[in-house]
C-alpha positions as CSV (number, residue, x, y, z in Angstrom):
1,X,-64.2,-2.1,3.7
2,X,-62.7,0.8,5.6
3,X,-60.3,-1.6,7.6
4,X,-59.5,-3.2,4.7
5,X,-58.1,0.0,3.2
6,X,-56.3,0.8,6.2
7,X,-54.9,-2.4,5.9
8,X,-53.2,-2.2,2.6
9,X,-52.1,1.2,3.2
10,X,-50.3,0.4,6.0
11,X,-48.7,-2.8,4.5
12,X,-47.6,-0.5,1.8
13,X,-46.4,2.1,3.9
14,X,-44.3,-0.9,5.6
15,X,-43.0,-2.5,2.8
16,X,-42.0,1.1,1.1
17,X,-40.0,1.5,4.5
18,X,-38.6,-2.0,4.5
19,X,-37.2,-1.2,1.0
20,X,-36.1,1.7,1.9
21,X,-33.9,0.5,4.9
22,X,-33.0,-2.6,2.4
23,X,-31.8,-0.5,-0.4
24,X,-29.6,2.1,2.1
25,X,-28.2,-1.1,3.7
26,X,-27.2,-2.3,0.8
27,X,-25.4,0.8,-0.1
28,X,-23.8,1.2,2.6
29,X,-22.6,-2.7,2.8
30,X,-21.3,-1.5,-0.7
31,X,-19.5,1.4,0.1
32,X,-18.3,-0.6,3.3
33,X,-16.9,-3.4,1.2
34,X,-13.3,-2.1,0.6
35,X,-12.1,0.3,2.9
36,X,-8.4,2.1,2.1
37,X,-6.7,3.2,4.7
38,X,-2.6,5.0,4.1
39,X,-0.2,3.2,5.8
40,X,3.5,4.2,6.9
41,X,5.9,1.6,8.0
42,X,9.3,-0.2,7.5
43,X,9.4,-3.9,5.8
44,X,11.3,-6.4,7.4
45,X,11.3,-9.2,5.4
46,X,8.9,-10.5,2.1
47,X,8.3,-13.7,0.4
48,X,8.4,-13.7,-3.1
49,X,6.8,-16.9,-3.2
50,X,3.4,-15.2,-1.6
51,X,4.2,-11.8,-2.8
52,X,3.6,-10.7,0.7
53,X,5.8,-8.2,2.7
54,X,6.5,-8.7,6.4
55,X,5.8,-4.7,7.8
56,X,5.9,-2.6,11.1
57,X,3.4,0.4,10.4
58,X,2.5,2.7,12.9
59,X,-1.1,2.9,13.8
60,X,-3.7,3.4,11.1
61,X,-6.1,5.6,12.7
62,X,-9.9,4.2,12.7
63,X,-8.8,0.6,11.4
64,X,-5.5,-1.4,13.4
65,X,-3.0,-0.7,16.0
66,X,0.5,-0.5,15.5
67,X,2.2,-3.9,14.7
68,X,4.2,-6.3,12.6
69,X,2.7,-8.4,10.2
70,X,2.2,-9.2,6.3
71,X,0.6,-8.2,3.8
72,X,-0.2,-9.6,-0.4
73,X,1.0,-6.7,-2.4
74,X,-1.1,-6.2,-5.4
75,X,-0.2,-4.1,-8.2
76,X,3.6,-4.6,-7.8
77,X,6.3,-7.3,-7.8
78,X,7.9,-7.8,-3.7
79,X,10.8,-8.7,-5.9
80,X,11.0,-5.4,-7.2
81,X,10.1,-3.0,-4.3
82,X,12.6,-1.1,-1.7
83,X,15.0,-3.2,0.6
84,X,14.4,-4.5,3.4
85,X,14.6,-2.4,6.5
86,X,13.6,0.6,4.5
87,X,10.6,3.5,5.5
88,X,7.8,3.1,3.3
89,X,4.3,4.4,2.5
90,X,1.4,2.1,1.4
91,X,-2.4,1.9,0.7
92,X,-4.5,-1.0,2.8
93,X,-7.6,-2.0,1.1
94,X,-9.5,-4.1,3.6
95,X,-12.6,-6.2,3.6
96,X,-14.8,-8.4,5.7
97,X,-12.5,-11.2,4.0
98,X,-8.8,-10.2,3.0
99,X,-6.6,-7.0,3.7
100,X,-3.5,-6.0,1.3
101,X,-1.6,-3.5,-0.1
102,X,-1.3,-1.1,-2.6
103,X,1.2,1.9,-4.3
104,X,3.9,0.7,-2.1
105,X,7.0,3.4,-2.2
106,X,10.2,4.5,-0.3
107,X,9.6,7.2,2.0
108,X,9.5,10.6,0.1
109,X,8.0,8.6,-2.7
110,X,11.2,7.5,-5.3
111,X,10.1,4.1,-6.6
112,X,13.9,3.9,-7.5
113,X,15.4,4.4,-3.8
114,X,17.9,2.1,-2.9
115,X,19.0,1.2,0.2
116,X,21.4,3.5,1.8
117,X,23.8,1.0,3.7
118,X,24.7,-0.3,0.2
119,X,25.1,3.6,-1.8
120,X,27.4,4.9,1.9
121,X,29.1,1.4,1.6
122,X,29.8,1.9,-1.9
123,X,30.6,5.6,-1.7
124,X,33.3,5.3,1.4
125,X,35.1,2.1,-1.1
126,X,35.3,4.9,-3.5
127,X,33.8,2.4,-6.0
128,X,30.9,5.0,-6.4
129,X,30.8,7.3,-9.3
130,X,34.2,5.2,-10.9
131,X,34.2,6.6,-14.8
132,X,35.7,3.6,-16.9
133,X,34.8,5.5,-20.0
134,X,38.0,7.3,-21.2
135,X,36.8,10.8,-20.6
136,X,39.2,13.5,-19.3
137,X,39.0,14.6,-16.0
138,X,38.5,18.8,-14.9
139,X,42.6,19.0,-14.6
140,X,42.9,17.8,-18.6
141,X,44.1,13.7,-17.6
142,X,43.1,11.5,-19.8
143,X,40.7,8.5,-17.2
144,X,39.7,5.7,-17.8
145,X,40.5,3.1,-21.0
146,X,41.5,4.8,-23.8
């Protein structure tokens, strides 16, 4: 009868352990499903059709090298996000089955940045700033249509 005792104790203590290790496991396979990761880079191309952007980040420490390669945007139109060829910053979320991004924004984080080939284009044309409103310029003549 003694044995028998010992038995089931130790099955219990084993099984308490085994659901112990289980349950840990488990949280940490949950907390180790979706990883974020901040990501700097410059896109090169995107596909509207995938909503994917084509980028070359610098390494992301603990996670990927430095490389070129796309990513599915979530969150946010490609359509709608900085040019081509410009700096950005991102958020990676990566699990065992996908990776994409995140809070993609311009470099020093203005979601309105444009690119800045087009603004110096524009600005050296003089067709930047052009008032067509009628207003009088700082030396009293009258601009613009009246």
């Amino acid at each position: 009868m003694r044995k028998f005792a010992i038995l089931i104790m130790t099955l219990g203590i084993l099984t308490g352990c085994s659901a112990e290790e289980s349950s840990t496991g488990t949280a940490v396979a949950g907390a180790a499903e979706e990883q974020t990761y901040p990501l700097e880079g410059r896109i090169i191309s995107r596909d509207p059709s995938k909503n994917e952007l084509t980028v070359d980040h610098e390494e992301i420490p603990g996670y990927m090298a430095a490389m070129t390669m796309p990513y599915q945007v979530r969150g946010q139109n490609v359509a709608d996000l900085p040019a081509d060829g410009m700096e950005i910053t991102a958020t990676v979320h990566a699990t065992e089955e996908a990776y994409w991004l995140t809070d993609v924004q311009p470099v020093g984080g203005d979601p309105t940045a444009t690119d800045l080939t087009t603004t110096s284009t524009a600005i050296e044309s003089g067709t930047a700033g052009t008032d067509t409103t009628g207003t009088t310029d700082t030396a009293g003549t009258s601009t613009g249509a009246n």
